[in-house]
VOPA-730063 format. One record per residue (C-alpha): x, y, z; residue number from 1. Coordinates in Angstrom, 1 decimal. Layout:
residues N
<pt px="X" py="Y" pz="Z" num="NUM"/>
...
end
This chain:
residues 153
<pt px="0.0" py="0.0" pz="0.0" num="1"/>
<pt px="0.8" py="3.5" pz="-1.0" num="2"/>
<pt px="0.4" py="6.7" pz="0.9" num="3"/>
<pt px="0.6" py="10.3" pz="-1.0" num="4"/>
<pt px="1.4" py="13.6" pz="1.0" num="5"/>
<pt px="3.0" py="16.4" pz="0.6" num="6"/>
<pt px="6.0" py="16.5" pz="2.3" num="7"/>
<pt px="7.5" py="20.3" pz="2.0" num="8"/>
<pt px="5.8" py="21.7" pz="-1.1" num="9"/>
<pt px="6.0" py="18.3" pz="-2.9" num="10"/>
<pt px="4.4" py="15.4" pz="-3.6" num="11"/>
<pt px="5.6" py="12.0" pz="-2.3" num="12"/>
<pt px="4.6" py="8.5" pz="-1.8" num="13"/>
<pt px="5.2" py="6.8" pz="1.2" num="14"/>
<pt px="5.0" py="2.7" pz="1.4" num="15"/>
<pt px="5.1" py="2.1" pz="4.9" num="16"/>
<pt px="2.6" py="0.1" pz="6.8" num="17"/>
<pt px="-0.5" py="2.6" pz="7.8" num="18"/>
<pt px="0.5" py="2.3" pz="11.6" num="19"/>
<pt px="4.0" py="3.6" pz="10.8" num="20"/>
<pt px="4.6" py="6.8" pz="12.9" num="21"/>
<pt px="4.9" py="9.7" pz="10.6" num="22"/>
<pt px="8.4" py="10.6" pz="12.2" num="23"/>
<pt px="9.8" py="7.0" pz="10.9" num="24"/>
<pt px="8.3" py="7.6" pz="7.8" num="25"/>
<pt px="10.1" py="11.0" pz="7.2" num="26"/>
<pt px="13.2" py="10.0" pz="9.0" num="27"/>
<pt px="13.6" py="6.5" pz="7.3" num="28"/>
<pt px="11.8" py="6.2" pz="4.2" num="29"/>
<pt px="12.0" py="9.6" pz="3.2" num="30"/>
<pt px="15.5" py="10.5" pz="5.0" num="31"/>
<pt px="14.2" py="13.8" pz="6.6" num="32"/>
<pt px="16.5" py="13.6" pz="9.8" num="33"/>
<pt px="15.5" py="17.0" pz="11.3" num="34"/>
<pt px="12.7" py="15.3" pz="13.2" num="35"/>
<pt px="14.2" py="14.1" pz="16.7" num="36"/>
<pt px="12.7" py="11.4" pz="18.0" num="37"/>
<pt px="12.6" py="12.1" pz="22.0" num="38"/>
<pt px="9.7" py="9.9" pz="24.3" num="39"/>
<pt px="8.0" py="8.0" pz="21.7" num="40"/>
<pt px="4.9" py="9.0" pz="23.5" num="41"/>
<pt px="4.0" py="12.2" pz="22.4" num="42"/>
<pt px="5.1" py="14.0" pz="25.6" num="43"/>
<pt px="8.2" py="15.9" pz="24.6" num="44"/>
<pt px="7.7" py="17.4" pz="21.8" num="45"/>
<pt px="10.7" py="16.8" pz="20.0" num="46"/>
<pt px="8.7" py="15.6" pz="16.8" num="47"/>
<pt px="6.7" py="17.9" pz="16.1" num="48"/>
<pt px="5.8" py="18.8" pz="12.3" num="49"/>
<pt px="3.0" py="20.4" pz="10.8" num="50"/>
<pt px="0.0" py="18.6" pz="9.2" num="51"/>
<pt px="-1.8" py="20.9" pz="7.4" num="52"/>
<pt px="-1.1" py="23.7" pz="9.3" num="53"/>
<pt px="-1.2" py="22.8" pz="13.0" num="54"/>
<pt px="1.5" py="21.2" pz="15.4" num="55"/>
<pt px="1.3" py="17.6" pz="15.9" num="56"/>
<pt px="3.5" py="14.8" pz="17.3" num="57"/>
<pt px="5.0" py="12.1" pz="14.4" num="58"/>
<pt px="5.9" py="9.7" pz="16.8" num="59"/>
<pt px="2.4" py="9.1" pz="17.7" num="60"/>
<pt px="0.9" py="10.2" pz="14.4" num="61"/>
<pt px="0.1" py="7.1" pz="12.2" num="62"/>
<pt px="0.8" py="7.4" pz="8.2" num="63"/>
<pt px="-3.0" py="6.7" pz="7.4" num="64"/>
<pt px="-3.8" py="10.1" pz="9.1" num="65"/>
<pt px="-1.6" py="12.3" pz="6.8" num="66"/>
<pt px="-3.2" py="10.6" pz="4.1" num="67"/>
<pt px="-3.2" py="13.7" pz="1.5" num="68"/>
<pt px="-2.5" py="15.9" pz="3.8" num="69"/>
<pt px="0.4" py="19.0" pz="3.7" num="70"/>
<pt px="2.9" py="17.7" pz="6.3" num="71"/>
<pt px="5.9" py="20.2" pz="6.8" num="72"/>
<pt px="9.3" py="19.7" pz="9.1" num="73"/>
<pt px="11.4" py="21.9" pz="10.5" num="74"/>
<pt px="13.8" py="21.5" pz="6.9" num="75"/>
<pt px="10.6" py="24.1" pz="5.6" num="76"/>
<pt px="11.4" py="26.7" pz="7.5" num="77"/>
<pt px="14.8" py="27.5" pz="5.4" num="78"/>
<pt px="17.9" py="25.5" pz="3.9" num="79"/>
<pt px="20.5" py="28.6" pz="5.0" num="80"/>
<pt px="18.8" py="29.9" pz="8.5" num="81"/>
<pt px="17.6" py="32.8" pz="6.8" num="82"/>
<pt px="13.9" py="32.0" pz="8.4" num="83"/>
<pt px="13.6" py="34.6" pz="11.1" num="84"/>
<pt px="12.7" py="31.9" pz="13.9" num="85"/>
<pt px="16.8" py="30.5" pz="13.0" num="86"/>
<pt px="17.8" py="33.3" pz="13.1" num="87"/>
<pt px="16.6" py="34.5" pz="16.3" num="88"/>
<pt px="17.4" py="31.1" pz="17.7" num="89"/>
<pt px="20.7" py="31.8" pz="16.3" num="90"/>
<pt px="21.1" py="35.0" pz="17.8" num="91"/>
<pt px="19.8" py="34.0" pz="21.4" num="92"/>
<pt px="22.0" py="31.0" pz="21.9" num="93"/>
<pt px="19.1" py="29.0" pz="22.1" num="94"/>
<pt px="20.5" py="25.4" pz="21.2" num="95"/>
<pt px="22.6" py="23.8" pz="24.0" num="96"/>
<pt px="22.7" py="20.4" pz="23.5" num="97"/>
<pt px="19.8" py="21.1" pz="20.4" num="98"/>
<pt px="18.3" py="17.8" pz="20.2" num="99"/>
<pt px="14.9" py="19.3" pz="21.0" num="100"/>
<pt px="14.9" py="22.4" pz="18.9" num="101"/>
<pt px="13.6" py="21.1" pz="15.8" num="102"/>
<pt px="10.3" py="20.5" pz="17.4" num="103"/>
<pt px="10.3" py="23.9" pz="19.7" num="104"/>
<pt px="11.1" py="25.7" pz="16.2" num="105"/>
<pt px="8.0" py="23.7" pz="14.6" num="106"/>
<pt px="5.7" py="25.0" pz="17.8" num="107"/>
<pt px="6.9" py="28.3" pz="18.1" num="108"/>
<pt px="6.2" py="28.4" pz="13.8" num="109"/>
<pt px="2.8" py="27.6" pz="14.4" num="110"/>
<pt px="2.3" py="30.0" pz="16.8" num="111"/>
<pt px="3.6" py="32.7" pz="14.6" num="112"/>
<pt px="1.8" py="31.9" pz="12.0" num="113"/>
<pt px="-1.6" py="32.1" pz="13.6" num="114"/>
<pt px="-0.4" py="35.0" pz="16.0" num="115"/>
<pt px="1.8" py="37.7" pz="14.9" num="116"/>
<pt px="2.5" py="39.6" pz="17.9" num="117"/>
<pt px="2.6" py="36.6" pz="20.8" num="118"/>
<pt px="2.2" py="37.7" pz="24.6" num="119"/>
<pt px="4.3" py="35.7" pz="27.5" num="120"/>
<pt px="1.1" py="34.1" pz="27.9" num="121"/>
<pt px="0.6" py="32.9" pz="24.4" num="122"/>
<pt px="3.7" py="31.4" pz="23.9" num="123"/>
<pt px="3.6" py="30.0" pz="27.1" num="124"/>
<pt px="0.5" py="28.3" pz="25.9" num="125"/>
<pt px="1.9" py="27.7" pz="22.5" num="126"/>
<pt px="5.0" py="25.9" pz="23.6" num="127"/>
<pt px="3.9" py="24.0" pz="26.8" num="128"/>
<pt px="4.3" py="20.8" pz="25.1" num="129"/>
<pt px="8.0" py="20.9" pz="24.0" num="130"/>
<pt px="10.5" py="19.7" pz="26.8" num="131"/>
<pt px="14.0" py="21.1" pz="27.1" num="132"/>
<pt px="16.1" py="19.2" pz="29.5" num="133"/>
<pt px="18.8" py="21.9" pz="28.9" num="134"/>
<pt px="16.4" py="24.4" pz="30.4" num="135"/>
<pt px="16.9" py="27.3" pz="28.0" num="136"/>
<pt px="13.0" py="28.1" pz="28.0" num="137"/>
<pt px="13.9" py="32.2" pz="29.1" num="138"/>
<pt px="16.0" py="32.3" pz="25.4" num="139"/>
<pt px="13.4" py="30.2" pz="23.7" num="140"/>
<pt px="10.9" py="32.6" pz="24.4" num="141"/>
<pt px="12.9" py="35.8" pz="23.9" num="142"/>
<pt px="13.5" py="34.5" pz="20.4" num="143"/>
<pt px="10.2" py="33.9" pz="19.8" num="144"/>
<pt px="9.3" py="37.6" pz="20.5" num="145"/>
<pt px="12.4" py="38.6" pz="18.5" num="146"/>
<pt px="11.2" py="36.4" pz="15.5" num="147"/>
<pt px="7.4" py="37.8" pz="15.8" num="148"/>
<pt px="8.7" py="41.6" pz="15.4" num="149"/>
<pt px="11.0" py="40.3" pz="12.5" num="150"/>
<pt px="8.3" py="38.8" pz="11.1" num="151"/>
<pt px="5.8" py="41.7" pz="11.8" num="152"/>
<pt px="8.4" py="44.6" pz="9.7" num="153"/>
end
């Protein structure tokens, strides 16, 4: 069996099983490494993508439920960290060990794109869902708001 999505603007066909987790999918079959696995249970955050717009987990996101849908990684934002969200993380030092931050970039895109001026609050909200064991959650949400008035001029 045969899956089609769109995986960053273009059309692919996955063949995995229709249980596969999305993030296997992407990593493995389609050799998208910028999704981290983390838990496996959908409690980290580390995973996250986009289906059609909104944040979701991979690891816990079966291939039949993409199933023509728009699916984008953290690889969509930019290929040279020209995205204003890199750039910001860039510029805030947020990575420390950076295993999570392809999913916290993901979360805080999603935010942005629904809410283009973000209080404490929101992106408290918005971000409650990604762990970072490094603990650099003060320059993960200064970037955000950095990114937001980028994005906003």
């Amino acid at each position: 069996m045969s899956v089609n999505l769109q995986v960053n603007g273009k059309a692919v066909s996955a063949k995995s099983e229709p249980d596969t987790p999305l993030l296997w999918v992407l990593r493995d079959e389609l050799g998208m490494t910028g999704t981290k696995f983390g838990c496996g249970a959908a409690l980290c955050g580390a995973c996250t993508v986009h289906v059609n717009g909104q944040p979701v987990r991979s690891c816990s996101t079966p291939l039949s439920a993409v199933s023509s849908a728009k699916v984008a990684t953290v690889e969509s934002l930019s290929k040279d960290n020209s995205h204003p969200l890199q750039k910001a993380w860039i510029k805030h030092d947020v990575p420390q060990c950076g295993y999570c931050q392809s999913g916290q970039l993901m979360s805080a895109a999603a935010l942005l794109a629904s809410n283009k001026n973000p209080s404490d609050a929101d992106i408290d909200a918005a971000m409650s869902g990604n762990i970072c064991r490094c603990g650099t959650y003060g320059r993960i949400k200064a970037a955000i708001k950095d990114a937001a008035a980028a994005m906003r001029a």
